[in-house]
C-alpha positions in Angstrom: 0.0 0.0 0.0 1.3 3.5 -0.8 1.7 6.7 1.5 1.9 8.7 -2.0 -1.0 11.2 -3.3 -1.5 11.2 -6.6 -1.7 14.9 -7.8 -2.2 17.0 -10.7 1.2 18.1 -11.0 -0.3 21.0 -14.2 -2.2 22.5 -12.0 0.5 23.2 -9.2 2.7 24.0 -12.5 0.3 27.0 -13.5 0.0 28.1 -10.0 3.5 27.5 -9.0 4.9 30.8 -9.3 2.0 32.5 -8.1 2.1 30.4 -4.9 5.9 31.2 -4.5 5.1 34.7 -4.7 2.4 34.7 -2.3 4.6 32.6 0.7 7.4 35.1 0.1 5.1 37.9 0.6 3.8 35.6 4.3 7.6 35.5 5.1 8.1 38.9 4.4 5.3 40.5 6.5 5.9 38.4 9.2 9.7 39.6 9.0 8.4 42.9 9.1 6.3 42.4 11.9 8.9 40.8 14.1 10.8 44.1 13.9 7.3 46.7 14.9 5.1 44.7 16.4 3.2 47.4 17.0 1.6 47.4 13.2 -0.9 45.1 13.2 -1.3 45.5 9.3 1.6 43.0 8.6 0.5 40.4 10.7 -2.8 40.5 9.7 -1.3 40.6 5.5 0.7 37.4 6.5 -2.6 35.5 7.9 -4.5 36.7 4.3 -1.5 35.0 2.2 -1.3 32.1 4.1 -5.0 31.2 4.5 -5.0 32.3 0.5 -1.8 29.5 0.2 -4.6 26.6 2.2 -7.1 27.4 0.5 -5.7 26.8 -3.3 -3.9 23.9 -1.9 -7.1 22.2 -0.9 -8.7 23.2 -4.0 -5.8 21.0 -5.8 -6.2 18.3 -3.5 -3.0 18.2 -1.9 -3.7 17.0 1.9 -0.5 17.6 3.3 0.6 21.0 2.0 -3.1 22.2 3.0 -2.7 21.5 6.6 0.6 22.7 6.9 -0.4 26.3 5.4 -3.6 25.9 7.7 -2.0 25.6 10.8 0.5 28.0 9.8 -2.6 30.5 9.6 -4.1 29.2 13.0 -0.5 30.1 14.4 -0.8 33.4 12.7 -3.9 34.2 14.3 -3.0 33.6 17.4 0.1 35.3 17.0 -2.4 38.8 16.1 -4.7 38.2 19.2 -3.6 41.1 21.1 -5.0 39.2 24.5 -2.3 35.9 23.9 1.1 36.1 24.6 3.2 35.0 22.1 6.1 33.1 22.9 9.4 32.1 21.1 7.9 29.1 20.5 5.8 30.3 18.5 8.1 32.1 16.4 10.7 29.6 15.6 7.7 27.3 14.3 6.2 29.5 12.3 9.8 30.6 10.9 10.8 27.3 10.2 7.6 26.1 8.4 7.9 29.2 6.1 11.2 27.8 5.0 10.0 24.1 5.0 6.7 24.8 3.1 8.7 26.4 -0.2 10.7 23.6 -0.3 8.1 21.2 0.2 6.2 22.3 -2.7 9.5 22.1 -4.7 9.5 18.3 -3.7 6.3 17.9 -4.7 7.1 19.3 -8.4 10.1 17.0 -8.4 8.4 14.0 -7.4 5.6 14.8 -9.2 3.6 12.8 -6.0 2.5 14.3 -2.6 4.1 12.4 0.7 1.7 14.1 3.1 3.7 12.3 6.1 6.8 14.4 5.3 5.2 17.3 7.0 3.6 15.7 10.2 6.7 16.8 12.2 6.1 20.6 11.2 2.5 20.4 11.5 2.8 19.1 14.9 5.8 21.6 15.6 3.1 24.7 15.0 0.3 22.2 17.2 2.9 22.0 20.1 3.4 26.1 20.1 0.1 26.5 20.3 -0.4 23.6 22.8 -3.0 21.7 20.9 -2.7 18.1 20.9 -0.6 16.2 18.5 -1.8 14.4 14.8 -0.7 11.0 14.9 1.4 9.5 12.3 -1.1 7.4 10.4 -3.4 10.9 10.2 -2.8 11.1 6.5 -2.7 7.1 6.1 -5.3 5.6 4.3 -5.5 2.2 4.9 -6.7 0.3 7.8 -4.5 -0.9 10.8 -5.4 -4.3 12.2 -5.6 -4.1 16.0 -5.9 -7.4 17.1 -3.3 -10.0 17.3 -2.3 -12.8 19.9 0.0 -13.4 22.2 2.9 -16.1 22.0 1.5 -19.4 22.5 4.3 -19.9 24.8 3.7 -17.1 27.4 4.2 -18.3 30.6 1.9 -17.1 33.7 2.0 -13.4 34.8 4.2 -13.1 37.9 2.7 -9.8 39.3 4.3 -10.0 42.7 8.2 -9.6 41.4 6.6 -7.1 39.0 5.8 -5.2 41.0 8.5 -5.7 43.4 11.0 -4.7 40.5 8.8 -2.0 38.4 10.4 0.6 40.0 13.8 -0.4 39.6 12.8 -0.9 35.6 10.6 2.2 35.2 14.1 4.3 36.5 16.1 2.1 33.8 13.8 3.2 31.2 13.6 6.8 32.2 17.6 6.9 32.0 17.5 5.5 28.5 14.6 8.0 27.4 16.5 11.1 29.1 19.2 10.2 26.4 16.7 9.7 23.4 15.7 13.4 24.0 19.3 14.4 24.2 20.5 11.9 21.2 17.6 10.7 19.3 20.2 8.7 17.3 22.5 6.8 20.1 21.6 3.3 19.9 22.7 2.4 23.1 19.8 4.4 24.8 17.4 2.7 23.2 18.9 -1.0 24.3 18.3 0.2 27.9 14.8 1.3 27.1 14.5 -2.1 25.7 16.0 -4.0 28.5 13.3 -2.7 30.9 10.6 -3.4 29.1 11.7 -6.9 27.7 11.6 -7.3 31.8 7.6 -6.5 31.9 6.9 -8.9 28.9 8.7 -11.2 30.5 7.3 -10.9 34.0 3.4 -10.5 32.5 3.6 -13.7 30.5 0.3 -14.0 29.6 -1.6 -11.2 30.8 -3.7 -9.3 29.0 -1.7 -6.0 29.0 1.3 -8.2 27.6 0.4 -7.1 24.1 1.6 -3.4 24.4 4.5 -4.0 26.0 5.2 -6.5 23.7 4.5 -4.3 20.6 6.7 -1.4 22.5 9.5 -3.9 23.2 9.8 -4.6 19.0 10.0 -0.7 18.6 12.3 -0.2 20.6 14.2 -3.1 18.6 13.7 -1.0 15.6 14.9 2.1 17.1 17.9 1.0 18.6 18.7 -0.9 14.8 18.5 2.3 13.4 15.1 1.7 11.4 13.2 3.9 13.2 13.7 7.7 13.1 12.9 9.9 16.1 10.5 12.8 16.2 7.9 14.6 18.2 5.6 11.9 18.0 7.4 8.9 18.7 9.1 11.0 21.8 5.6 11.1 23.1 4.8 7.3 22.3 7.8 6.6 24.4 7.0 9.2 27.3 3.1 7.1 27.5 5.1 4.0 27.7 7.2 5.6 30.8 3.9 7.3 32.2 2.2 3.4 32.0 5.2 2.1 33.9 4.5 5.2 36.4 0.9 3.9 37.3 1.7 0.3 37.7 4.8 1.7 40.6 2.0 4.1 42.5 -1.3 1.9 41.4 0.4 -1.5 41.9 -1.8 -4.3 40.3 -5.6 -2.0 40.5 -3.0 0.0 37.3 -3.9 -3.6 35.3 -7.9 -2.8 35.6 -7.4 -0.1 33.2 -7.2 -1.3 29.2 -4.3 -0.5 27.3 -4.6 2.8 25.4 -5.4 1.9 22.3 -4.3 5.1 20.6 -0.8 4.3 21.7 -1.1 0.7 20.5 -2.1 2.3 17.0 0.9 4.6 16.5 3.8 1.4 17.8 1.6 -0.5 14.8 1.9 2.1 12.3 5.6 2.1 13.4 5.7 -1.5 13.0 4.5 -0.8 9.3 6.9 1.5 8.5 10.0 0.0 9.5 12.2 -2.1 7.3 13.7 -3.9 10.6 13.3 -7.4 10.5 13.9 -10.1 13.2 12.1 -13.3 14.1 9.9 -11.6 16.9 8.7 -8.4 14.6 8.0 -11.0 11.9 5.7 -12.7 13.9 3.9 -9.9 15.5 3.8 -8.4 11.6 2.2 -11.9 10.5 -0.2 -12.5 13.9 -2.0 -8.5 13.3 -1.6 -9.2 9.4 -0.2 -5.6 9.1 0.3 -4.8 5.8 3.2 -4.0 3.6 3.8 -0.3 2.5 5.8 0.9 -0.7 7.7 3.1 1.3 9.9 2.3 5.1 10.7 5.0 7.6 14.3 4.2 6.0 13.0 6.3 2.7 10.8 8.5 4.7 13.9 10.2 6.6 15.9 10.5 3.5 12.6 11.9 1.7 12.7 14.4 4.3 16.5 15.2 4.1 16.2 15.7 0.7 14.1 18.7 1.6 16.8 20.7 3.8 20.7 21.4 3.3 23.6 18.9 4.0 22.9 16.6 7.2 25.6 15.9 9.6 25.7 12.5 8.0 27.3 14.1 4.8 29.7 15.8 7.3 30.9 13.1 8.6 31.3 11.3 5.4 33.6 13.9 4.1 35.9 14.0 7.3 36.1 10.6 6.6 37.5 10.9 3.6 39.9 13.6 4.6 40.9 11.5 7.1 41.9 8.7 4.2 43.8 11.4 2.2 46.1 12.7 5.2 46.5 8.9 6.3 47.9 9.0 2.7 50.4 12.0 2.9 51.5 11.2 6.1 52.6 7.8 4.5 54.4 9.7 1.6 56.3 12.1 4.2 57.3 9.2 6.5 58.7 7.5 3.3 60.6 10.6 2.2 61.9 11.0 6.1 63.1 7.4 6.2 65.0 7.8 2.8 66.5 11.4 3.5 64.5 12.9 0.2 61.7 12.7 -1.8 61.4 11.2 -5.4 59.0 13.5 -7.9 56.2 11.0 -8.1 55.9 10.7 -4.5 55.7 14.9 -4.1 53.6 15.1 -7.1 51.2 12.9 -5.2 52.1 14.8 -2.0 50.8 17.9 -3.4 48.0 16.6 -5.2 46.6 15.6 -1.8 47.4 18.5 0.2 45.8 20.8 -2.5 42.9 18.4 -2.4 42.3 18.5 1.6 42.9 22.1 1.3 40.0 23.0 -1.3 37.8 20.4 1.0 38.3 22.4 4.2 37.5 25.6 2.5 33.7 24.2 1.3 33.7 22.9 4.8 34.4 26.6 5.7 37.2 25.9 8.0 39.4 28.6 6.5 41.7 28.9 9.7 42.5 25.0 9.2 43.1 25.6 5.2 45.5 28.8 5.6 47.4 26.5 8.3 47.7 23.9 5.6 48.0 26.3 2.8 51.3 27.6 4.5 52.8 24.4 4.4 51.5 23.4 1.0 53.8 26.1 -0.2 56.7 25.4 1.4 56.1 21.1 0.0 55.9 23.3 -3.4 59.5 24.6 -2.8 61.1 21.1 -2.6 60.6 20.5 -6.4 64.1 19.9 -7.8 65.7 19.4 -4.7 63.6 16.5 -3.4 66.6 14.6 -2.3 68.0 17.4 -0.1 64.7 17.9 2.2 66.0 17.6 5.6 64.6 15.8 8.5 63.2 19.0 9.9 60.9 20.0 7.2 59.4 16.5 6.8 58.2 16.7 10.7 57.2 20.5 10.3 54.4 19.5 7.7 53.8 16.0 9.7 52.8 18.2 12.4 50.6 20.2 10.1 49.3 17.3 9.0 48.4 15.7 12.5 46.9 19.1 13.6 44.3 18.9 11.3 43.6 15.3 11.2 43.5 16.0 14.8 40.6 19.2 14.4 38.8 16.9 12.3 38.8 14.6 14.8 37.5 17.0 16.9 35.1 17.9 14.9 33.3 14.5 14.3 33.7 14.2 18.3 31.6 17.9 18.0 33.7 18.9 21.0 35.2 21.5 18.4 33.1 23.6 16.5 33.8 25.5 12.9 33.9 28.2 15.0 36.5 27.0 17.5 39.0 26.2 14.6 38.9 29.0 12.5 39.8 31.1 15.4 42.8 28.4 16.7 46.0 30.2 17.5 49.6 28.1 17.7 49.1 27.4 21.3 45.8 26.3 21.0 46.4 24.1 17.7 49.0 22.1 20.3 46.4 21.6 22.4 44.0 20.5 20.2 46.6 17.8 18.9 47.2 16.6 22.4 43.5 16.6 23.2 43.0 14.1 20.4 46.0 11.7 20.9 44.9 11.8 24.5 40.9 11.6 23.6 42.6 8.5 21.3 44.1 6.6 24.2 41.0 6.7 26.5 38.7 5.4 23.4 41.4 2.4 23.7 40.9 2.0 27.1 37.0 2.3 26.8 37.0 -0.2 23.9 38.9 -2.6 26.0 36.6 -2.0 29.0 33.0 -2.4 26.9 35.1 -6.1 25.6 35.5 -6.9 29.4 32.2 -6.6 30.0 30.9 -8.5 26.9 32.9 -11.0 28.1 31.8 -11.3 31.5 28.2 -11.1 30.4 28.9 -14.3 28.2 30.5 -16.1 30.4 27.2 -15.5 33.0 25.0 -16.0 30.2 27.2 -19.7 29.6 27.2 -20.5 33.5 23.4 -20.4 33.7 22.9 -22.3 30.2 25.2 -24.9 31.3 23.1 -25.3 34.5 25.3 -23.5 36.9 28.8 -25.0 36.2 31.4 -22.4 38.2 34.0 -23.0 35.6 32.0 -21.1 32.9 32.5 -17.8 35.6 36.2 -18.6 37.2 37.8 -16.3 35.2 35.1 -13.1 35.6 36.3 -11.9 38.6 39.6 -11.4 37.1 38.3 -9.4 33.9 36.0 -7.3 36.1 38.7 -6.3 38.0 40.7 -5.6 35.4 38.2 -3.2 33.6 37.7 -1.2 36.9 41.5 -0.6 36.8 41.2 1.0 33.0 38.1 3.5 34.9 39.9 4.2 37.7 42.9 5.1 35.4 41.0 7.3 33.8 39.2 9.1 37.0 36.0 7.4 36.4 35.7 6.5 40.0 32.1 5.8 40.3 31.7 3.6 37.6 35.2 1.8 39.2 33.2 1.6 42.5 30.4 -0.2 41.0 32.8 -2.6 39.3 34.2 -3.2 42.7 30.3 -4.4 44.0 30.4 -6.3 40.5 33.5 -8.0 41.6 32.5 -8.8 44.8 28.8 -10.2 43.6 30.4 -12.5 41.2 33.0 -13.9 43.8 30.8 -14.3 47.0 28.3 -16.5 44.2 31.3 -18.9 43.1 32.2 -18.9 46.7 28.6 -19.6 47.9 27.9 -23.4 49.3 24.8 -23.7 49.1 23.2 -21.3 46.1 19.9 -19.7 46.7 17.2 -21.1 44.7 16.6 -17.7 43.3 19.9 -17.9 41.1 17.8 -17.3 38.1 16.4 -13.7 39.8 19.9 -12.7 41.3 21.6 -13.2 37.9 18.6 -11.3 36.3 19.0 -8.5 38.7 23.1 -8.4 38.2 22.7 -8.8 34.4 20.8 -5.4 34.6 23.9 -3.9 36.3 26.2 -4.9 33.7 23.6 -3.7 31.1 23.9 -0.4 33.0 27.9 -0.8 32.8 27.9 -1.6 29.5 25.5 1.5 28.5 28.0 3.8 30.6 31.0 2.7 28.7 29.0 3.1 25.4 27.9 6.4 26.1 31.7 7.1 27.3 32.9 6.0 24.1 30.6 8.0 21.9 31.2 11.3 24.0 33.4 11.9 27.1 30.5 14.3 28.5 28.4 11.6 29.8 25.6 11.7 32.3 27.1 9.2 35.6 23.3 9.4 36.9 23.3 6.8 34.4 25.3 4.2 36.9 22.0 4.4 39.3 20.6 1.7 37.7 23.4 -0.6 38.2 23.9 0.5 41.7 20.1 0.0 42.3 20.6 -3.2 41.0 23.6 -4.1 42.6 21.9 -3.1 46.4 18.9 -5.4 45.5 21.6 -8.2 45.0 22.6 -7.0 49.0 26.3 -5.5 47.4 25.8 -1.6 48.1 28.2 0.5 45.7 30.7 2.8 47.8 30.8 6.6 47.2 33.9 5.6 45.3 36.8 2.7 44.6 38.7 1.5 46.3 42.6 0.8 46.0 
């Protein structure tokens, strides 16, 4: 089934211009009233154009653009009420959907097809500043969304009592990993906590009733964190009624079951079920049991639809440090060559140049014009060696390494985004040594991190082995060892906290191998310390990604760990 409108692409070609002019004219009294608000007359000339713009696109049948320019006149006329207050809020939306809605009708030409779900996020962007409620996903979707399904043959019985005696504990895991979706909507590892909660309710409902939703939610999340979801407005509020349902089962306890599941919720994680192109055995099966059917289109083309619409994304960014990266990989090669051999053959500095002129003309479209007159300096010096290759001393060849490693180093800094275009361009000598010794440093501590997220993989399979070989101590002799050993590379690096709750880690793992008589609860206990190392392992992710990272996010493990009786110190010990 297809998310596509078919249009009349000669009637918007007639009109086109005519539109154009008139949401120019919108932008332009609204710019106008921004600076005197005082002169009604613009405002009130910006809420003509625009309900002019709604009304011509309804006349052509075009859904989407329609409501877009509708609610950009609701805005408007609240923005005139004298009575309201209006906020900055307010104002961005309606600035930003008077860029988006050009462009969108440029898409449409191009396409020659209207994709009404494209402008959802903007429509709901002016809803939000006005505080209405938000249109769900599926408003502009056609077809019919099966709502009924089963559950899992093999569902065991609900066990309401550890539920509950763990839903708080969960509902704080999942509020960690959804404080980090707001912040960075595309960090998998946030999601993977989300999802580790709520695989926790499935698992402890069975076959309860409200076991659907929380299946359906846990499959999401499964998309999400694979990357086939993207985040907006509405899914952030999907996920905040999934927190908010784990909020009335903590202060309702069991009556919070007596209540259906809201259905309107269930609808949008279906819908997001449709549109995602993730596959796995359990999303095949819940596709299969509600019959949901196949669309043309996935979220996948939906995003880059919608990227299409606006300038370069980070994405592109990032691809083109990377391949700046690859060429001074190259010329360092070339000068390390020429420094080993005393000189420099003519192919090899024709090639040298070649790639230095190419990284230069790079930076400059990347506008980092301190970075490129740093380079420039020394591409004109490399020039000078022409004829006299073989006598380049030792000297010059590190002077334009260094060069080299400076801005492989900014770039560096720049994918990290703890440098900004800004921050570069403005670099003096002292700081451009700083910024090198940032990144070899920033370099060392990913190894260590790296090393300490493999320590903890490993410990997890070897727990994950001990219980599937019916608790056989061999499987965990050795974790003790590589827990320790991981809280060493933390403490190294003055991550003390996350070192102390390695040290309870430790001491959990050892007192079980040590234990004579093992509690009949092993399965529980393990559950409980797996959720700690989950919390570890999230840490180290989120230390790996970005040094800046939130240790509130080491509660859960230590709320884990002193439920296992193993209370984490305020901080390591020797």
């Amino acid at each position: 089934m297809s998310l596509d409108v078919s249009i009349n692409l000669h009637s918007l070609q007639v009109i086109q211009e005519e539109l154009s002019n008139t949401l120019n004219q919108a932008a332009t009294e609204f710019e106008a009233y921004t600076v005197d608000q005082s002169s009604t007359g613009h405002i009130k000339a910006c809420h003509e154009c625009l309900v002019q713009v709604g009304g011509t696109f309804r006349l052509l049948q075009y859904p989407g653009a329609a409501l877009l320019a509708d609610e950009m006149a609701s805005l408007v006329a609240v923005i005139a009420d004298e009575e309201l207050k209006t906020t900055n809020t307010m104002t961005e939306a309606l600035t930003h959907a008077l860029f988006v809605l050009p462009r969108y009708i440029e898409f449409i030409s191009i396409r020659q097809s209207e994709l009404s779900i494209l402008v959802i996020p903007y429509i709901n962007e002016l809803r939000v500043s006005r505080r209405e409620s938000l249109l769900a996903e599926s408003y502009f979707y056609q077809g019919d969304i099966p709502m009924v399904g089963a559950l899992a043959a093999e569902a065991a019985a609900p066990d309401l009592c550890l539920l509950m005696a763990t839903a708080s504990r969960l509902r704080h895991m999942y509020q960690t990993g959804l404080v980090g979706v707001i912040k960075e909507p595309e960090s998998s590892p946030h999601y993977l906590l989300m999802s580790r909660a709520v695989a926790r309710f499935v698992s402890l409902l069975g076959n309860h009733p409200q076991a659907e939703i929380w299946q359906l939610a846990g499959v999401v999340l499964g998309a999400f964190a694979a990357g086939k979801l993207e985040m907006t407005l509405n899914r952030k509020r999907n996920l905040a009624e999934i927190e908010k349902m784990m909020r009335l089962i903590v202060s309702k306890g069991e009556e919070a079951f007596d209540d259906p599941a809201p259905e309107a919720l269930k609808k949008d994680l279906l819908f997001m079920l449709m549109l995602s192109s993730f596959n796995s055995a359990e999303i095949t099966a819940l596709r299969e049991s509600y019959s949901l059917p196949n669309l043309e289109m996935s979220d996948d083309d939906i995003a880059s639809q919608r990227a299409s619409m606006h300038g370069p994304s980070h994405d592109t960014i990032e691809s083109v440090i990377k391949v700046l990266s690859e060429e001074l990989r190259n010329a360092k090669d070339v000068l390390e060559i020429g420094s080993q051999n005393n000189g420099i053959d003519g192919d090899d500095l024709s090639l040298l140049i070649d790639t230095v002129s190419r990284v230069a003309d790079t930076l400059s479209v990347l506008n980092l014009q301190g970075p490129k007159d740093t380079l420039i300096e020394q591409l004109e010096k490399v020039r000078g060696w022409q004829g006299v290759g073989s006598d380049v001393g030792s000297a010059e060849f590190v002077e334009v390494a260094d060069t080299l490693l400076y801005i492989e180093s900014a770039l560096s800094g720049l994918d990290r985004r703890e440098l900004t275009v800004e921050d570069l361009n403005e670099a003096t000598a002292i700081t451009r040594k700083k910024i090198v010794a940032n990144s070899q440093l920033a370099q060392a501590e990913q190894l260590v991190i790296e090393e300490a997220q493999s320590g903890i993989a490993l410990a997890k399979r070897a727990i994950t082995s001990y219980v599937d070989s019916n608790f056989d101590v061999a499987h965990i002799s050795n974790v003790t060892t590589t827990l320790n050993t991981v809280r060493g590379g933390l403490h190294l690096l003055n991550y003390s906290r996350a070192a102390a709750v390695l040290k309870s880690c430790h001491d959990f793992v050892s007192h079980h191998i040590d234990e004579r008589n093992p509690s009949e609860q092993r399965h529980q206990l393990l559950e409980t310390f797996a959720d700690a190392l989950i919390s570890l392992e999230y840490y180290l992710t989120e230390l790996h990604s970005s040094r800046r990272v939130n240790e509130d996010i080491l509660l859960v493990a230590e709320e884990s760990l002193a439920a296992l009786g193993f209370t984490v110190e305020s901080c390591a010990a020797e």
